[in-house]
C-alpha positions in Angstrom: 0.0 0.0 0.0 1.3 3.4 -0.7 1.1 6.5 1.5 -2.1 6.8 3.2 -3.4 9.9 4.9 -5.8 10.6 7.3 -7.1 13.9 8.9 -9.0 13.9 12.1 -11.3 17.0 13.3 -12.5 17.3 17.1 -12.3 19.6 19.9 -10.0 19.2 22.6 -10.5 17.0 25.5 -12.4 14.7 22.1 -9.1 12.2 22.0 -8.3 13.6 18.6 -4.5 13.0 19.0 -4.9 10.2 21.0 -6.9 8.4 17.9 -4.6 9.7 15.3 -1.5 8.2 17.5 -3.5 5.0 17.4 -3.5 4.1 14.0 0.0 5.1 13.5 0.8 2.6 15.7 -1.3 0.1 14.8 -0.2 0.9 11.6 3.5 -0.1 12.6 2.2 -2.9 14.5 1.3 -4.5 10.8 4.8 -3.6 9.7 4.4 0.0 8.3 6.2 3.1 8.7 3.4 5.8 10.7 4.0 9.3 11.7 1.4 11.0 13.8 1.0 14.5 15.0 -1.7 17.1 16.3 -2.2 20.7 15.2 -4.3 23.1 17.4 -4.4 27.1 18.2 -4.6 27.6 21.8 -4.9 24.5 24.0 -8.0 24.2 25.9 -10.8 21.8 26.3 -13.7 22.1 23.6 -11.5 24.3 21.2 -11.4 23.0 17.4 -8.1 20.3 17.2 -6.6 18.6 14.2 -4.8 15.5 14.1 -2.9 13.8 10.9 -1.7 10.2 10.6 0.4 9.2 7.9 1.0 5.7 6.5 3.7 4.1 4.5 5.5 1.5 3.4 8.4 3.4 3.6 10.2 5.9 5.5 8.2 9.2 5.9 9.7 12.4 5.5 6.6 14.9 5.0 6.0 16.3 8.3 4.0 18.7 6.9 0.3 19.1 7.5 -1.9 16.2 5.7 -3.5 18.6 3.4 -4.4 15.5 0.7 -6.0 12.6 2.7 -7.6 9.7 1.8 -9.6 9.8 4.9 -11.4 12.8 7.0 -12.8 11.5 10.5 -14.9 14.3 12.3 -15.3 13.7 15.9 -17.5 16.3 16.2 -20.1 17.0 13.6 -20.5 20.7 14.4 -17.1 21.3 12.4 -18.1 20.2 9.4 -17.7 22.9 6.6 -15.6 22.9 3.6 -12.5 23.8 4.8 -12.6 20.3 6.6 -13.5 18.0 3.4 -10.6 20.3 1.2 -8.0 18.1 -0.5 -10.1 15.0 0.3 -11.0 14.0 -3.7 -13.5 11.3 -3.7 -12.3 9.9 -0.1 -14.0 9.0 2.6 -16.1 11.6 5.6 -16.6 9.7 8.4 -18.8 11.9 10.6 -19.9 11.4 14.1 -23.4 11.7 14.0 -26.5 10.5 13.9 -27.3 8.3 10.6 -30.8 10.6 9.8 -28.7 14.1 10.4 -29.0 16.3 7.5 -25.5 16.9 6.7 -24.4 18.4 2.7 -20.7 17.3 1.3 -20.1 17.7 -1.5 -21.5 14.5 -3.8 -18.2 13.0 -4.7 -17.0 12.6 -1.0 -18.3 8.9 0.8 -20.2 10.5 3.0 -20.5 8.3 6.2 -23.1 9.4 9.3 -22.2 6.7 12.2 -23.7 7.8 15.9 -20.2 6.8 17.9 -21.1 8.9 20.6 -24.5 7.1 20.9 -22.5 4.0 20.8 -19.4 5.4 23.2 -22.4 6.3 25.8 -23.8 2.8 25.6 -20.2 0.9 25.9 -18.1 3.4 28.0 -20.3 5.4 30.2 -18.9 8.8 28.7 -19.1 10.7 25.1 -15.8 10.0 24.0 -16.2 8.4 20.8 -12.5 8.2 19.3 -12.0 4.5 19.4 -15.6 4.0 17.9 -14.8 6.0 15.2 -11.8 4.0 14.7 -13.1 0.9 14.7 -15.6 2.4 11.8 -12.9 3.9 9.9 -10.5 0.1 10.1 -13.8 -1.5 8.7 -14.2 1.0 6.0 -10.9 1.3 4.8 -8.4 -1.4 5.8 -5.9 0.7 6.1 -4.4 -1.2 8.7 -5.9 -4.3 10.3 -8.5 -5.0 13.6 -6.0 -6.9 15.2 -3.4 -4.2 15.2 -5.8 -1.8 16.1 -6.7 -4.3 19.3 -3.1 -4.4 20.4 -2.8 -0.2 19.9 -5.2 0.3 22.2 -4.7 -2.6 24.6 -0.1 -1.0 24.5 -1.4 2.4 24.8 -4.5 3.3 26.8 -4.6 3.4 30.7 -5.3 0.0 32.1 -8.2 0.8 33.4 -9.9 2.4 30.4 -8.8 -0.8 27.9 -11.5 -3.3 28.2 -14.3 -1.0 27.4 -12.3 0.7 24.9 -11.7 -2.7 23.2 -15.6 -3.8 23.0 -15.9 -0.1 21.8 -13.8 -0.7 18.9 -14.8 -3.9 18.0 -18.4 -3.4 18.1 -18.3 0.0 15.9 -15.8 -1.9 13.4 -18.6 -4.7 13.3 -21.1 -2.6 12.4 -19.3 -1.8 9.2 -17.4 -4.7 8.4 -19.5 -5.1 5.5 -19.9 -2.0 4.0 
C-alpha cells in the first residue's frame, strides 16, 4: 500500500490526538512506517483540534500538515464545513453523527453518518467516541488491520480504560465490516 493519509477533526479533550497516535501505531504494528502529529491554536478543552496520521511502506519524510487525505474523520459534527472536506478528492467523511442528520458534502465525498457517541455512551459510560470511530474507519478502509488496532489500544490506553475501549472498537468496526 502506498502513502495513506488521514485527517482527524474534534475539539480538545475529544481524544483527537490520541486516535490519530492509534492508527499510527497500529499501523506499525502490521509492519508499516506511521507518523502521527496534532495541530491546534490555543490549547484548551472544547476548542477546534486537528490530528494527521500518515502511513507508508516506507520511510516518511513529510512532516507537513496532511492537506491531501484519503480519509477525513470528524469527531464532532458541528465542524463540518468545507474547509474540513478540502483536499479529500472522492475519499472517505466519516462523521460522528447520527445516521438521519441532514448533513451536505459535496457528492463526490463517501459521506459516512455513524452515531459513535450514541454507541461510546452505551459501551463506555462517557461521550468519548474516538475508538468507535476508529473501529468504523478500520472497517471502512483497511488501512491497517482489527487486530493491530486491538493491540494499539490494549499497548497504549490506561489499564483501566482498555477493556471498554476494546468492546468499543470492536463493536463499531462490526457494524461496518460489510460496508
Amino acid at each position: 500500500m502506498a502513502l495513506t493519509s488521514v485527517r482527524w477533526h474534534g475539539r480538545g479533550g475529544q481524544g483527537c490526538f490520541t486516535v490519530a497516535r492509534l492508527l499510527g501505531a497500529a499501523a506499525v504494528r502490521d509492519g508499516r512506517q506511521a507518523l502521527a502529529f496534532p495541530s491546534f491554536g490555543p490549547e484548551r478543552r472544547g476548542a477546534p483540534v486537528i490530528g494527521h496520521t500518515r502511513l507508508a511502506d516506507q520511510p516518511i519524510h513529510d512532516r507537513a500538515a496532511v492537506l491531501k487525505p484519503d480519509a477525513v474523520v470528524l469527531l464532532d459534527d458541528t465542524l463540518l464545513a468545507p474547509a474540513v472536506w478540502a483536499g479529500l478528492g472522492k475519499g472517505l467523511l466519516l462523521v460522528n453523527a447520527p445516521e438521519d442528520a441532514a448533513l451536505s458534502a459535496p457528492p463526490e465525498l463517501r459521506l459516512v453518518r455513524f452515531d459513535a457517541t450514541a454507541l461510546a455512551l452505551q459501551v463506555l459510560g462517557r461521550p468519548i467516541a474516538n475508538t468507535a470511530l476508529l473501529g468504523a474507519l478500520v472497517a471502512l478502509t483497511r488501512f491497517v488491520t482489527l487486530a493491530a488496532v486491538e493491540a494499539a489500544v490494549s499497548a497504549d490506553l490506561k489499564p483501566a480504560l482498555i477493556a471498554r475501549n476494546l468492546d468499543l472498537l470492536r463493536e463499531s468496526h462490526r457494524r461496518f465490516a460489510d460496508a
